[in-house]
C-alpha positions in Angstrom: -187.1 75.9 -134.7 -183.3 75.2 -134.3 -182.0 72.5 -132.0 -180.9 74.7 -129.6 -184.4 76.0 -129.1 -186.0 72.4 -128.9 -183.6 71.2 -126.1 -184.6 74.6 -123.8 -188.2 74.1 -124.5 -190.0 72.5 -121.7 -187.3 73.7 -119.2 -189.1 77.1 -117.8 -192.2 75.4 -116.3 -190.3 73.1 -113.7 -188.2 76.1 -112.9 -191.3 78.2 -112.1 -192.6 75.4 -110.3 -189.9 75.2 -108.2 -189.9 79.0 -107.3 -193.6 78.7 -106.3 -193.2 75.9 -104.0 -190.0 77.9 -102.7 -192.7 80.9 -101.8 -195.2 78.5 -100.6 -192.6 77.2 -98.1 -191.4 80.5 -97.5 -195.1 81.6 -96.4 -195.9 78.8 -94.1 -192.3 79.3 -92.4 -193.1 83.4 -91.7 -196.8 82.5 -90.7 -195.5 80.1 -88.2 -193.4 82.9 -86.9 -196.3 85.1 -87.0 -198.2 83.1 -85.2 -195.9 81.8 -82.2 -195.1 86.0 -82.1 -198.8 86.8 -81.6 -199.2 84.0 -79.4 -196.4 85.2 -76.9 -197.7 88.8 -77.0 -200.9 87.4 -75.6 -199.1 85.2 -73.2 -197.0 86.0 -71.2 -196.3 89.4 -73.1 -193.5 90.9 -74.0 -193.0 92.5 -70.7 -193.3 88.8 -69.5 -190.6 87.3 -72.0 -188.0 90.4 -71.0 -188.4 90.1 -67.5 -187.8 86.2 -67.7 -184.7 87.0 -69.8 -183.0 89.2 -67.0 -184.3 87.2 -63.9 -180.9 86.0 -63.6 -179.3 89.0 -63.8 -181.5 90.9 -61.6 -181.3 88.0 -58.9 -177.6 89.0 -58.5 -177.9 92.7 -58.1 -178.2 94.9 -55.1 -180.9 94.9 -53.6 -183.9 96.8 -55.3 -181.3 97.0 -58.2 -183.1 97.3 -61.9 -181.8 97.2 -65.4 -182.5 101.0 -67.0 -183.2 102.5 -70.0 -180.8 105.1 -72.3 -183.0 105.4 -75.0 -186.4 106.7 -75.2 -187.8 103.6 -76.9 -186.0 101.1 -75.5 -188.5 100.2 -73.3 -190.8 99.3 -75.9 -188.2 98.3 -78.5 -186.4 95.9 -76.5 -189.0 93.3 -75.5 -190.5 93.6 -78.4 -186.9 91.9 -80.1 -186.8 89.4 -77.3 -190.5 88.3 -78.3 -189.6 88.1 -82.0 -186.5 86.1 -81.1 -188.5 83.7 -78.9 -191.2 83.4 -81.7 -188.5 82.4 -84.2 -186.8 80.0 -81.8 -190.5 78.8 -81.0 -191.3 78.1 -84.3 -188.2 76.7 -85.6 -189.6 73.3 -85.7 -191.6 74.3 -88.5 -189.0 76.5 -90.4 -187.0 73.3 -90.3 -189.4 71.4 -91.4 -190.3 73.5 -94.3 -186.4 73.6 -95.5 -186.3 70.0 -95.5 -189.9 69.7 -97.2 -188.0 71.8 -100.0 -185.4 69.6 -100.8 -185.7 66.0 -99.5 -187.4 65.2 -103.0 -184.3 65.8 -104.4 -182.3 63.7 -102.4 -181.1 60.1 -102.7 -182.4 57.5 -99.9 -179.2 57.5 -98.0 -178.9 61.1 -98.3 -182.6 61.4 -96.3 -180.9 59.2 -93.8 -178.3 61.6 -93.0 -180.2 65.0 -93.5 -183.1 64.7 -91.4 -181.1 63.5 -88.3 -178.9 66.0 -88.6 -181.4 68.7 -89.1 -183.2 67.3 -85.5 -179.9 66.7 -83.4 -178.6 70.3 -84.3 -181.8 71.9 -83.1 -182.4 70.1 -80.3 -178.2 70.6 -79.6 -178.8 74.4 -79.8 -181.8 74.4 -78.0 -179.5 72.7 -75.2 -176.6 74.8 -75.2 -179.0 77.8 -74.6 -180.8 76.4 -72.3 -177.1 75.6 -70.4 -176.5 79.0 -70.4 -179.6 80.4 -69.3 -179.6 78.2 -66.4 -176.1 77.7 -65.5 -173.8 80.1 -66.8 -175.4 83.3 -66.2 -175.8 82.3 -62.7 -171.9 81.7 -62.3 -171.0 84.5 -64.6 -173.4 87.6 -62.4 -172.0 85.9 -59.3 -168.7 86.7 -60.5 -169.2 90.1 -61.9 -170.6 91.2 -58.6 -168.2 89.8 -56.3 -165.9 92.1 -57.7 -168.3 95.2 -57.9 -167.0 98.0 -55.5 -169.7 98.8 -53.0 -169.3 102.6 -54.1 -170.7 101.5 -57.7 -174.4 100.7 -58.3 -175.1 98.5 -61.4 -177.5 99.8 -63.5 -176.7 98.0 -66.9 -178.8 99.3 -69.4 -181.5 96.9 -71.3 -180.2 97.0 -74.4 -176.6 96.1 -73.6 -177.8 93.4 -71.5 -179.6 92.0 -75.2 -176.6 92.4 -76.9 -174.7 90.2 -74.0 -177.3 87.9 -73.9 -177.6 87.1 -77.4 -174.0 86.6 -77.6 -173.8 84.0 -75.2 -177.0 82.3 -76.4 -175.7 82.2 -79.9 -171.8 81.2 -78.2 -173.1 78.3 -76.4 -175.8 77.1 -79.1 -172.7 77.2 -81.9 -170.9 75.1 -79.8 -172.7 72.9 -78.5 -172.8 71.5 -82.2 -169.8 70.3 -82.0 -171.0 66.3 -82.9 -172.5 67.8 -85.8 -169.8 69.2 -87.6 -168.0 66.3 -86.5 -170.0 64.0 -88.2 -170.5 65.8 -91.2 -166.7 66.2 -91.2 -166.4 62.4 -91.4 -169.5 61.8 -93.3 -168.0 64.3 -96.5 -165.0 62.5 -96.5 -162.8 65.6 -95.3 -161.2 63.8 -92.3 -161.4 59.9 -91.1 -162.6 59.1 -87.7 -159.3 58.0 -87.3 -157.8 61.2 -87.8 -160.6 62.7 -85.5 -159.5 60.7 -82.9 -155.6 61.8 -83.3 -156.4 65.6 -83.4 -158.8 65.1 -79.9 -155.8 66.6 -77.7 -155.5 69.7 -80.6 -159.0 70.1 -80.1 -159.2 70.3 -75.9 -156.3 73.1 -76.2 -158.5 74.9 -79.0 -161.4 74.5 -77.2 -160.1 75.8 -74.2 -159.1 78.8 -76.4 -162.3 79.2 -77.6 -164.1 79.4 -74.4 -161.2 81.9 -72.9 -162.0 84.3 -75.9 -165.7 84.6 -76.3 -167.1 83.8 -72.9 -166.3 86.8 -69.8 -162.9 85.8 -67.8 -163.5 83.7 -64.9 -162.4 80.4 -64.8 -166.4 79.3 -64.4 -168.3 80.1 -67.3 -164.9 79.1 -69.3 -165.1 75.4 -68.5 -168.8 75.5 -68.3 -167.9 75.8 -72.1 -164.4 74.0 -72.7 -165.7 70.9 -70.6 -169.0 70.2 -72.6 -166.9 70.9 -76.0 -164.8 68.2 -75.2 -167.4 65.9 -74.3 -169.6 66.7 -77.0 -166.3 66.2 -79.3 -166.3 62.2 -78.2 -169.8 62.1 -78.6 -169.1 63.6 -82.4 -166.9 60.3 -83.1 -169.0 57.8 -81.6 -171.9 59.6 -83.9 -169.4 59.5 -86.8 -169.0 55.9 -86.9 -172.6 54.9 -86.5 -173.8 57.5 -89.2 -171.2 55.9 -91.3 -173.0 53.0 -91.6 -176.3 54.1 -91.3 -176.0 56.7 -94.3 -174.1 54.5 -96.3 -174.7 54.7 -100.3 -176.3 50.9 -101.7 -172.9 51.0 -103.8 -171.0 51.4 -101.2 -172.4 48.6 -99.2 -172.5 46.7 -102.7 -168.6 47.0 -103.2 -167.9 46.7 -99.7 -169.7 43.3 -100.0 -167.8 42.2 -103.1 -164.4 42.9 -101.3 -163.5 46.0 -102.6 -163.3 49.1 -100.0 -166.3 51.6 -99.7 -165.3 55.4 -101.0 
């Protein structure tokens, strides 16, 4: 047996190891999203779920106004997305949870430190910024549409262009609202100092500002209901920066930092 040979040998069985414990993972995640799915069919049904998703829209229409249907299986088709979505979302906890199952074992100790509440704070972040549009913005934003409605047109928007607008926002709002966590993670990689976070903050209102003006519909309400919490959740991204610093810090790092020399 040549060298070459002897050095491979021993090398497939971890490998196929791994792979197993990647479809294991893989398993539990989908019948966690199987289950939450069946559950919400049972309760409160997909006709449920749907009309929970356009109660804010329908609140603003004309009276005995109603969302309609283009497509012949829209009606079914439709909720039955917004269920799967909600199932997903409802069992994200778990997804999550298998992911980091996966590959804390291969992580250092500091490196734990930093994953895991990262992996919490940007769920529960997303879960917020959807949860601020749901509540907030589409309120402001139907208001606003239908101010400006001429009486002579009925709104009728159709169900499945309503799901694409919705999921739009959802996912607008959710992105940014994880702002501290790409701020942090910024820092933490070594890309940019907090320092230099702190000198870009007036770049970043104007960009936000520009952000919200380009993805969100255009009136002045539903773009600072998004500028405004970037810009907050940016400070809250430097404070975070500077305590994950020191939390997540390497024993090397704190070792040379102890003997005088600066940490990398």
């Amino acid at each position: 047996m040549s060298q070459q040979e002897d050095e491979l040998a021993g090398t497939e069985q971890p490998f196929v190891s791994h792979l197993m414990e990647l479809r294991d993972r893989l398993i539990r995640a989908l019948l966690a999203v199987v289950v939450a799915f069946g559950l919400l069919c049972i309760w409160p049904g997909t006709s449920g779920l749907f009309d929970l998703l356009a109660k804010p829209l329908v609140a603003h229409l004309p009276q005995g106004g109603s969302l309609i249907a283009t497509n012949v299986l829209s009606p079914f088709l439709v909720p039955l997305k917004v269920t799967l979505l909600a199932a997903f979302l409802l069992a994200l906890p778990v997804v999550l949870y298998q992911v980091w199952a996966f590959v804390a074992p291969g992580l250092y100790a500091h490196e734990k430190r930093l994953v895991m509440p990262l992996v919490v704070s940007s769920t529960l972040l997303f879960f917020a910024g959807v949860a601020f549009c749901y509540f907030f913005v589409f309120g402001k934003v139907f208001t606003f549409i239908q101010s400006f409605a001429p009486k002579s047109i009925a709104a009728t928007p159709d169900v499945e262009a309503y799901l694409g607008f919705v999921m739009n926002m959802f996912i607008a709002f959710g992105a940014a609202f994880e702002v501290p966590v790409v701020v942090v993670v910024l820092a933490r990689m070594g890309i940019v100092t907090v320092a230099q976070l702190k000198q870009f903050r007036g770049y970043f209102i104007v960009l936000a500002f520009v952000i919200a003006a380009v993805i969100t519909p255009p009136d002045i309400v539903s773009q600072l209901a998004l500028a405004i919490p970037m810009c907050l959740l940016y400070e809250v991204g430097l404070w975070a920066a500077g305590a994950f610093g020191r939390f997540t810090r390497a024993p090397d790092d704190e070792a040379e930092e102890g003997n005088g020399k600066p940490a990398s």
